[in-house]
Structure formats: C-alpha cells, structure tokens
N, CA, C and O of each residue as an XYZ file, in Angstrom:
612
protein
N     -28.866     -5.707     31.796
C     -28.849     -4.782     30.693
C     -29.497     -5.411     29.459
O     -30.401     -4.855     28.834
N     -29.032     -6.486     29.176
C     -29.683     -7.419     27.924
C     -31.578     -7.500     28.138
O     -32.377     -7.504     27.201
N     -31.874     -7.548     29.383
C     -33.068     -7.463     29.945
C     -33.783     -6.214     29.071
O     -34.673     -6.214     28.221
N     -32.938     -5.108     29.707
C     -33.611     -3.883     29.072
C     -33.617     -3.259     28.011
O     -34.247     -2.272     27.634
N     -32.511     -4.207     27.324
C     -32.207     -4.007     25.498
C     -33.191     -4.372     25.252
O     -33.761     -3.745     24.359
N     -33.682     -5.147     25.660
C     -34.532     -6.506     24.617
C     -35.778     -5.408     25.200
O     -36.262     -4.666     24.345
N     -36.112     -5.333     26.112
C     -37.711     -4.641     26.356
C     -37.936     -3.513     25.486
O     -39.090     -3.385     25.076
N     -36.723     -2.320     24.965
C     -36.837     -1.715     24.741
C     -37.037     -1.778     22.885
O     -37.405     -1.036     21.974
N     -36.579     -3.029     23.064
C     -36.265     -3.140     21.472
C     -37.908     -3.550     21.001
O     -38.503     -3.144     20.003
N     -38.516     -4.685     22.292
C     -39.551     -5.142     21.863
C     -41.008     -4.056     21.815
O     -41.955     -4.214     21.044
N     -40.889     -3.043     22.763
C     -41.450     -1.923     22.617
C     -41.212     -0.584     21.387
O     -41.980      0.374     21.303
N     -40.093     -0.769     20.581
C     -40.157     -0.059     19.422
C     -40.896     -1.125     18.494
O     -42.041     -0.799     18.181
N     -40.488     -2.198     18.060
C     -41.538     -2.997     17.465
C     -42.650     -3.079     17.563
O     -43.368     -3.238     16.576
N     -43.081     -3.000     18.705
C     -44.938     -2.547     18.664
C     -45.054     -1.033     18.223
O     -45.663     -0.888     17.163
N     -44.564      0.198     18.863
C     -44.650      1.115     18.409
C     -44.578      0.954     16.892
O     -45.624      0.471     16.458
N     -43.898      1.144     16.194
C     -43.849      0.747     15.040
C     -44.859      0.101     14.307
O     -45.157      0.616     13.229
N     -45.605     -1.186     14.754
C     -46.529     -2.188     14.177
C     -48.098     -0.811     14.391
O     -49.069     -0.498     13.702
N     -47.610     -0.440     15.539
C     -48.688      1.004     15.397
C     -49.127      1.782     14.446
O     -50.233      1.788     13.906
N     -48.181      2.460     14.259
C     -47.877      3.269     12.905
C     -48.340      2.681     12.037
O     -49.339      3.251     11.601
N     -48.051      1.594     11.442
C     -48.211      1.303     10.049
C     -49.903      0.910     10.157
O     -50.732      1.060      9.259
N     -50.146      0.342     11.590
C     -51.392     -0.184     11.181
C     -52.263      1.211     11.252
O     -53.178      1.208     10.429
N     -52.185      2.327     12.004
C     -53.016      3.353     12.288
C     -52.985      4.365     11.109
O     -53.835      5.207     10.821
N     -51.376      3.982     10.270
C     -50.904      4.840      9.009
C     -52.203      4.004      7.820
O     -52.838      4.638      6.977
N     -52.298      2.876      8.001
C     -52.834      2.380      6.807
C     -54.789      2.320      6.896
O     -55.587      2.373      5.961
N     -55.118      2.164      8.738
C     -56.565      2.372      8.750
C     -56.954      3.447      8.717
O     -58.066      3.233      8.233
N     -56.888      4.806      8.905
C     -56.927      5.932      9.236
C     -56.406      6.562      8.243
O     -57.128      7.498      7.899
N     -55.339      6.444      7.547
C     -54.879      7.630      6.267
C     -55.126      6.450      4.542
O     -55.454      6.901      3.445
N     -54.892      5.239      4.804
C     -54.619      4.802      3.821
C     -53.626      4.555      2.778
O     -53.669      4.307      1.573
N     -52.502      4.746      3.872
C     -50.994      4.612      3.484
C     -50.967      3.139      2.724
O     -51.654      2.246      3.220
N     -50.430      2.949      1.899
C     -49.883      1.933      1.035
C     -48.672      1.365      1.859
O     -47.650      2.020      2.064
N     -48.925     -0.190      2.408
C     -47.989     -0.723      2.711
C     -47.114     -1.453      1.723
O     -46.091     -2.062      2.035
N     -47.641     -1.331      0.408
C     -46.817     -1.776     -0.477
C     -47.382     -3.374     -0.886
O     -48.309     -3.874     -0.250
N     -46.793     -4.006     -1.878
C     -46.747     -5.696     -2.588
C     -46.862     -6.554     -1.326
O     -47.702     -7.450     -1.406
N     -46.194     -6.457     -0.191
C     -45.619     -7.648      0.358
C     -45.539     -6.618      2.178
O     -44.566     -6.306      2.866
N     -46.769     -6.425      2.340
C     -46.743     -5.415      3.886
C     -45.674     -6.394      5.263
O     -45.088     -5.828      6.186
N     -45.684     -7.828      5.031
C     -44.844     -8.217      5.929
C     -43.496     -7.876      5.914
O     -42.795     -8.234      6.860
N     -42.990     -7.200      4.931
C     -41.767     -7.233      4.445
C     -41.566     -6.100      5.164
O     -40.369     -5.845      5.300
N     -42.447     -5.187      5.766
C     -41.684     -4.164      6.547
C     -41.378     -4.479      7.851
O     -41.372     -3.469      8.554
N     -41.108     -5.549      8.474
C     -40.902     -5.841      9.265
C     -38.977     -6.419      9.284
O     -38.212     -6.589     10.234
N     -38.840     -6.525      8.275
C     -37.395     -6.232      7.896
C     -36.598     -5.231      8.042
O     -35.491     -5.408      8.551
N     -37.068     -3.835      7.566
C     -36.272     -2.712      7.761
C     -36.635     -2.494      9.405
O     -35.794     -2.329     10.289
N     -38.120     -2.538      9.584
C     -37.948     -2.174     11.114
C     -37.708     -2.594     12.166
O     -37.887     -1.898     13.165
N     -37.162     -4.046     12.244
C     -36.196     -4.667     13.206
C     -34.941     -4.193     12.715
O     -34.173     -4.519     13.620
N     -34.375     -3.718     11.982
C     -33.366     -3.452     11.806
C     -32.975     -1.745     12.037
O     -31.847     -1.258     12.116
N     -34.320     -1.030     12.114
C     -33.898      0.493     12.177
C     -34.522      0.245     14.089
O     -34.059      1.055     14.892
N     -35.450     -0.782     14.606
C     -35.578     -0.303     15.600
C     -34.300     -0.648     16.766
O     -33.879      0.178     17.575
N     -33.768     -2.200     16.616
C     -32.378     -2.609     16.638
C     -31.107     -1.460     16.847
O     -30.344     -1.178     17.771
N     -31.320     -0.992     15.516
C     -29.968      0.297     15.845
C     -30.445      1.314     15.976
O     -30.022      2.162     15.190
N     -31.523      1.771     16.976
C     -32.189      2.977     17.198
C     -31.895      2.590     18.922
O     -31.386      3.346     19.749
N     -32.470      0.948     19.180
C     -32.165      0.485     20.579
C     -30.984      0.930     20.973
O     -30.889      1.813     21.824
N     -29.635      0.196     20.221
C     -28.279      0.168     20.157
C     -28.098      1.699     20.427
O     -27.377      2.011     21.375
N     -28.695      2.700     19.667
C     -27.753      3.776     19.335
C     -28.489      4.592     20.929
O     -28.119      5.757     21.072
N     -29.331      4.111     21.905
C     -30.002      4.443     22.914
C     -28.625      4.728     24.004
O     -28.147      5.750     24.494
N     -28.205      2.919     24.109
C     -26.987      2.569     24.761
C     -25.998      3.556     24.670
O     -25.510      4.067     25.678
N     -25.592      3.929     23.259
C     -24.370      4.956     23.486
C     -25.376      6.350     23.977
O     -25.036      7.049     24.932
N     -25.831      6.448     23.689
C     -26.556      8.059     24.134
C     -26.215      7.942     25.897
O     -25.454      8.643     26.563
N     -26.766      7.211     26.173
C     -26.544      6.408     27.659
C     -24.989      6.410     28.451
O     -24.586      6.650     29.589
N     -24.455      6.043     27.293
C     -23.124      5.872     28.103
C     -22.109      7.412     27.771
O     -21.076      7.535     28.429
N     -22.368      8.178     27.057
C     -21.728      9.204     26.943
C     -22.064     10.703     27.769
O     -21.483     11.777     27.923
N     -23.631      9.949     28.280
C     -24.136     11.013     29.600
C     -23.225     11.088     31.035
O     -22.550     10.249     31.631
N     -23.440     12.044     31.203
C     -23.079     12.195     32.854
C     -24.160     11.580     33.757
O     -24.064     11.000     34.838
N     -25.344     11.918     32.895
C     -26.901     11.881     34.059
C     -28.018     11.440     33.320
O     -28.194     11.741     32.139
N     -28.736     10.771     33.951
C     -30.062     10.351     33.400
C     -30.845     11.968     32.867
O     -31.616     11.861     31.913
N     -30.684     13.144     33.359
C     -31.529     14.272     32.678
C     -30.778     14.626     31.247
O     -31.275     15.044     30.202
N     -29.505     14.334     31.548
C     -29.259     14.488     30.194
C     -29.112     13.825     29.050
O     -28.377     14.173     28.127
N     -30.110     12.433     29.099
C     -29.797     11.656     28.192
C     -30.838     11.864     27.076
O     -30.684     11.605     25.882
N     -32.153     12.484     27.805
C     -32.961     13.063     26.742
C     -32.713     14.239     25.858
O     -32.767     14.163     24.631
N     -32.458     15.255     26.474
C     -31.580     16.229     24.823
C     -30.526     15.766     24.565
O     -30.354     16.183     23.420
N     -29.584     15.126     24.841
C     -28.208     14.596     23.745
C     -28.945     13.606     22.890
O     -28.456     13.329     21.795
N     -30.232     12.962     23.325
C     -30.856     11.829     22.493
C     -31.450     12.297     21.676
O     -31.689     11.790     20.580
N     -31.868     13.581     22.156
C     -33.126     13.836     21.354
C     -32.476     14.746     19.912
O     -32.637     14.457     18.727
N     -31.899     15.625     20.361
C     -30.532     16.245     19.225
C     -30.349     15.344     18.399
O     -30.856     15.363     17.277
N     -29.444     14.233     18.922
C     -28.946     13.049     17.622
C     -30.137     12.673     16.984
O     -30.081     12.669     15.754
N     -30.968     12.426     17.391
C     -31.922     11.525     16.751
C     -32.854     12.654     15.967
O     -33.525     12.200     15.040
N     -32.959     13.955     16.212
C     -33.338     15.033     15.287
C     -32.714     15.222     13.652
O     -33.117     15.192     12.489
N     -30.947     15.521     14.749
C     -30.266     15.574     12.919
C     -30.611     14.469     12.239
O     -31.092     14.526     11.107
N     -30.338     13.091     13.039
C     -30.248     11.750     11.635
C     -31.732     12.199     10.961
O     -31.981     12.420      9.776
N     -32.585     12.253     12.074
C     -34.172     12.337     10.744
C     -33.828     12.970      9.769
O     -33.579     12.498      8.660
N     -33.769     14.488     10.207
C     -33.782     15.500      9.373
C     -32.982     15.412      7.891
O     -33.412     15.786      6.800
N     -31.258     14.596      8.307
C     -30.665     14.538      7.627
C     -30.862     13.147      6.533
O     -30.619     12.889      5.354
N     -31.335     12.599      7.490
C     -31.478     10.794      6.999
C     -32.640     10.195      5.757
O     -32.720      9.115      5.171
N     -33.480     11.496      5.696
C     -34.725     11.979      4.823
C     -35.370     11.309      5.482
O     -35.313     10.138      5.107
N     -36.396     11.574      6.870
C     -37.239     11.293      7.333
C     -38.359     12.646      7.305
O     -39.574     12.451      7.346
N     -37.660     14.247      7.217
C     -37.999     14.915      6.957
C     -38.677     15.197      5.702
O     -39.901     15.320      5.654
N     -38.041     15.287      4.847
C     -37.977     15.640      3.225
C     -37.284     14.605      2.295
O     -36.456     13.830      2.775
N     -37.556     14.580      1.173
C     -36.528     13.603      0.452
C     -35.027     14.239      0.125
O     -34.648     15.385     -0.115
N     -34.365     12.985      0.224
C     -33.138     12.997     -0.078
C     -32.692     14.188     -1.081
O     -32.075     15.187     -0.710
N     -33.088     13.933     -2.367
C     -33.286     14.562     -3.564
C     -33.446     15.899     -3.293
O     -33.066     16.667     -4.177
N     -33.990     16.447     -2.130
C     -33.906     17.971     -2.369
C     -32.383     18.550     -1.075
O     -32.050     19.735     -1.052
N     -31.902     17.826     -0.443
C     -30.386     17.735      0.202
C     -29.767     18.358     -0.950
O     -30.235     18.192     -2.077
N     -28.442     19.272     -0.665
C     -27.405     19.093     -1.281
C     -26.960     18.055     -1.581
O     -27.373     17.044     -1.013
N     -25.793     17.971     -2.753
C     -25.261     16.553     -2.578
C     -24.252     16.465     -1.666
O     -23.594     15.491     -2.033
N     -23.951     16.743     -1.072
C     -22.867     16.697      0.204
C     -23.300     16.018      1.624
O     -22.855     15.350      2.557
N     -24.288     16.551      1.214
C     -25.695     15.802      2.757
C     -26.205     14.521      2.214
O     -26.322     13.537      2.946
N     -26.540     14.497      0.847
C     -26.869     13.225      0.504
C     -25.910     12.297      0.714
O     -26.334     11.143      0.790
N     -24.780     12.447      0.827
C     -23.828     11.341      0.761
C     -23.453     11.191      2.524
O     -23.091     10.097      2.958
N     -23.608     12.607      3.605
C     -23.011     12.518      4.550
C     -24.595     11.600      5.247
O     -24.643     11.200      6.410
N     -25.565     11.454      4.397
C     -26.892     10.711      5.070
C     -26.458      9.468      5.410
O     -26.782      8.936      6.472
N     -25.454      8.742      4.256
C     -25.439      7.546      3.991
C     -24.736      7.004      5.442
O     -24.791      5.779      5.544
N     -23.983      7.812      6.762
C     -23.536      7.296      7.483
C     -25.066      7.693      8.842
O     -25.000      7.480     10.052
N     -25.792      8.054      8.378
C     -26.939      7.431      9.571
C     -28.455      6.761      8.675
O     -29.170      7.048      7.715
N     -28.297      5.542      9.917
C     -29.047      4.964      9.922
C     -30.473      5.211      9.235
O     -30.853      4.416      8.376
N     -31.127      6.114      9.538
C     -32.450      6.529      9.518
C     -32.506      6.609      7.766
O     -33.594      6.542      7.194
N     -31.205      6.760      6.996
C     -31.207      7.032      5.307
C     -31.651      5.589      4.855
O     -32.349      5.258      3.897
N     -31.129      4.938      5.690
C     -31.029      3.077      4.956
C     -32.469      2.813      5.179
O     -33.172      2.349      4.281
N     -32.947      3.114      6.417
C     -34.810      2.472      6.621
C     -35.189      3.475      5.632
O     -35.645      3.180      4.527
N     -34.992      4.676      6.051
C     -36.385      5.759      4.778
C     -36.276      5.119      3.588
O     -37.357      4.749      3.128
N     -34.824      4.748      2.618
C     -34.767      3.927      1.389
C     -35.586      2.870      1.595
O     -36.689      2.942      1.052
N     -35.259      1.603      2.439
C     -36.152      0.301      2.435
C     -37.479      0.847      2.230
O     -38.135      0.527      1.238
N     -38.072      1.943      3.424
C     -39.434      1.918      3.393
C     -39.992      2.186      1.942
O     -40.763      1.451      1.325
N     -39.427      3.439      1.498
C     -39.934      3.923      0.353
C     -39.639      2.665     -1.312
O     -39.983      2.660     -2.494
N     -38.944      1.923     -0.518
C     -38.800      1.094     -2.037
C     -40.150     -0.095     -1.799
O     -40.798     -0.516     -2.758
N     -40.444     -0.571     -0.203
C     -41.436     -1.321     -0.344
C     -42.835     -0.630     -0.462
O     -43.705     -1.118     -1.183
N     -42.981      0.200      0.061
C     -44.442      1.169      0.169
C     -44.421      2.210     -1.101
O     -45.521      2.412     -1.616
N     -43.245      2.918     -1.683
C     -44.035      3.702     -2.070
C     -43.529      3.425     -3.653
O     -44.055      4.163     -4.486
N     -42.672      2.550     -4.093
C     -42.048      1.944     -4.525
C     -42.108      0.496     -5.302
O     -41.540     -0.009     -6.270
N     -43.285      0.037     -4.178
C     -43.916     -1.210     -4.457
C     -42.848     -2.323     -4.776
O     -43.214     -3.400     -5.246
N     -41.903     -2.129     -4.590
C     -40.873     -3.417     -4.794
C     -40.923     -4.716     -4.175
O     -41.768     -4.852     -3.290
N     -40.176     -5.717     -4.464
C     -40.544     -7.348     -3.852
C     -39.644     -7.203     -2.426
O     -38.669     -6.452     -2.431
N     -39.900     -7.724     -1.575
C     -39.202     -7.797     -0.026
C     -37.532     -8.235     -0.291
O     -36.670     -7.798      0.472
N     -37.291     -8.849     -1.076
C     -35.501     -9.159     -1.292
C     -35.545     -7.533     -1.443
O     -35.659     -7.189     -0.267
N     -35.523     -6.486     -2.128
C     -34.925     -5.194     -2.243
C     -34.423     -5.246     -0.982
O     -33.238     -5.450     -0.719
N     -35.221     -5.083     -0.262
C     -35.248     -4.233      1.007
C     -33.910     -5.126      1.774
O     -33.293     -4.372      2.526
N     -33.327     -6.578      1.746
C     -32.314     -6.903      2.246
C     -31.013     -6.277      2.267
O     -30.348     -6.746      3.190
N     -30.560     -5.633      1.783
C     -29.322     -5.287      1.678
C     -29.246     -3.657      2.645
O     -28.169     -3.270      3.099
N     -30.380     -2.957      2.812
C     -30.642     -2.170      3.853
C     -31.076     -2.945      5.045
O     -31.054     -2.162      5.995
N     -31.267     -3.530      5.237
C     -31.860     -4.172      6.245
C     -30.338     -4.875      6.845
O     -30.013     -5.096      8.011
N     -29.822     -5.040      5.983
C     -28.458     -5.932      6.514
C     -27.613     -4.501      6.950
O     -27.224     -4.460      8.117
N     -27.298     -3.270      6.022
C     -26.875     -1.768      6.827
C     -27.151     -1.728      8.172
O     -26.262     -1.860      9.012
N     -28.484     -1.531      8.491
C     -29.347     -1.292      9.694
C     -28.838     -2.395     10.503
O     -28.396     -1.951     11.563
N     -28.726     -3.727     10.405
C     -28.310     -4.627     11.710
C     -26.665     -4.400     11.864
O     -26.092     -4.861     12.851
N     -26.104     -3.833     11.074
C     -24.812     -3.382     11.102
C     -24.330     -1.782     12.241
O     -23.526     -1.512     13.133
N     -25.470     -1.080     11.431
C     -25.609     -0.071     12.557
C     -25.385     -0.457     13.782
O     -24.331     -0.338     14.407
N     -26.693     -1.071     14.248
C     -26.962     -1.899     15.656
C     -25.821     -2.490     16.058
O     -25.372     -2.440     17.203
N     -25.245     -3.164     14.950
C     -23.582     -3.968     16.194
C     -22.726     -3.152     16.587
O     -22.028     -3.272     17.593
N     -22.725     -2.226     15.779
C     -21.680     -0.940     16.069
C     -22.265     -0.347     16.979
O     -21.723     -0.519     18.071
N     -23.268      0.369     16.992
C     -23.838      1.119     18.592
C     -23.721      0.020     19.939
O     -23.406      0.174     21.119
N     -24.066     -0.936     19.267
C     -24.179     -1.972     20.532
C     -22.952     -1.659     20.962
O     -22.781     -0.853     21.876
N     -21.900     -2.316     20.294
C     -20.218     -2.261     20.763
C     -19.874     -0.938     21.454
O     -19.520     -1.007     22.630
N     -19.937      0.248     20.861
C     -19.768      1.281     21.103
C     -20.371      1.220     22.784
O     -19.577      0.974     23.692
N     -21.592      1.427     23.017
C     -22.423      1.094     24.159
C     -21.978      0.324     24.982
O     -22.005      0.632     26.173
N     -21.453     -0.884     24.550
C     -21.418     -1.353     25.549
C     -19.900     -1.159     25.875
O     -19.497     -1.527     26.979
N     -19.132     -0.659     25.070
C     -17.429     -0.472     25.881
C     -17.611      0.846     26.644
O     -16.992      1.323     27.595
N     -18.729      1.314     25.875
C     -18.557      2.911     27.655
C     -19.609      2.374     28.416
O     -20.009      3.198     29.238
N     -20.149      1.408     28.448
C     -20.597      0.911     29.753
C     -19.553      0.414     30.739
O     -19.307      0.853     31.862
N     -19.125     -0.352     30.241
C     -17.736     -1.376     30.737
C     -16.496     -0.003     31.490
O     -15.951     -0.030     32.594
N     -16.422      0.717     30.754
C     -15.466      2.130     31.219
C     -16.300      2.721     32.254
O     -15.777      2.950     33.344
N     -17.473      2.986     32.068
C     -17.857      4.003     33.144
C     -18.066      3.268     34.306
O     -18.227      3.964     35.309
N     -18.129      1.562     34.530
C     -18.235      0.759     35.647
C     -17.093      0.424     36.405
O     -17.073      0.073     37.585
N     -15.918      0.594     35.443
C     -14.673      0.654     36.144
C     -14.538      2.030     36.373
O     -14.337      2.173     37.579
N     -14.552      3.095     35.806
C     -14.242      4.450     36.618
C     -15.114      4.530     38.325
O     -14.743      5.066     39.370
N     -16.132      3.895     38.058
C     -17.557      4.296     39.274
C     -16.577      4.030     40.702
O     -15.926      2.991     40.812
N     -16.567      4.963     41.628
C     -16.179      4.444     43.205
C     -16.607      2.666     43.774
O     -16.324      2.297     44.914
C-alpha cells in the first residue's frame, strides 16, 4: 500500500509541476517572487489529496464506485474551497465552512505566492494545514483499511 501511496503521490507532483510549467509557458501565469516556493503548498495539497484518495477507497464497496464518491468530494471541496471562484464572493457561512477542506489552505498559499507575490515563509503555516490534512486522511484510510481486512472472508 505504501508502494502505491507514494506512486500516486509522486504522480500528482509531476502533474502539478505540469500545470505550473504549461500555466506559465503558454498563458503567462505569474509564479510569483520565489516560483520554488510552490512546491510547498503542493506537496502538501497533493499529500492530502493522496491521503484523502485512501479514505475515498476505504468507504467504497467497489472499485466502480470509488470514482463518483471521489469525484463528488473532490467537486464540493473545489467549488467550496475557492478553486472555483474566490472566497470573497461565498457567503460567510461557506467561507468559514471552507476552512475545514483542504483545497481553501492551497488556493490561499497559491494566491499569496503567485498572485500575491509574497516571500515563501507566508506560505508555511498553510502548508503545515495541508500536511495535517494528509495525517488525518491517512489515519482515517488507513483504519478502514485495517476494518475492511478483518471483516473480508
């Protein structure tokens, strides 16, 4: 399993290194003061994106259904998390219910180093959220792994 954490984790990190590089040759996205520094939030949003895979995983019945229960969760957090739209145009009720997914803490990091232009320390204290995420999905993940291997015939 650690095998396939790690592959999966190391394959959002390239995905990712994608983006920014295809965001910045092709559109001319501003990586901001310090472009290595996004490599902070996104080990840390791809980490608890890995993690939050695991529970999607373990709360299935079936491999067909791990793509719409995944794909659902991982819709609202965007939507809600301001990957969609900014925060700022949320109610405030959503703005605050953002603060418990993940996807709110990277969109902040990103936008404080890129659009924001801030020094790479900002971005630590989201970045430390995000690996927090990740231990919690991990845990989560991995105790209904551990349950569904003792239920199995």
């Amino acid at each position: 399993m650690l095998a396939k954490l790690s592959a999966r984790f190391a394959i959002g990190l390239a995905q990712m290194c994608v983006l920014f590089t295809v965001g910045r040759a092709a559109f001319g996205v501003s990586l901001g003061r310090a472009p290595w520094a996004l490599v902070l939030p996104t080990a840390g949003i791809v980490f608890a994106g890995t993690a939050f895979g695991l529970v999607v995983a373990g709360v299935t019945q079936s491999r067909e259904a791990v793509l719409p229960i995944g794909s659902i969760a991982i819709l609202t957090m965007a939507a809600m998390g301001g990957c969609w739209w900014p925060l700022d145009l949320e109610p405030h009720w959503m703005q605050r219910a953002a603060l418990l997914f993940p996807t709110t803490w990277a969109m902040d990091a990103y936008n404080d180093l890129m659009i924001r232009r801030q020094p790479a320390p900002t971005v630590l204290a989201a970045t430390a959220v995000l690996a927090g995420f990740g231990v919690i999905y991990l845990t989560i993940g991995l105790i209904l792994f551990r349950y569904r291997l003792r239920r199995a015939p």
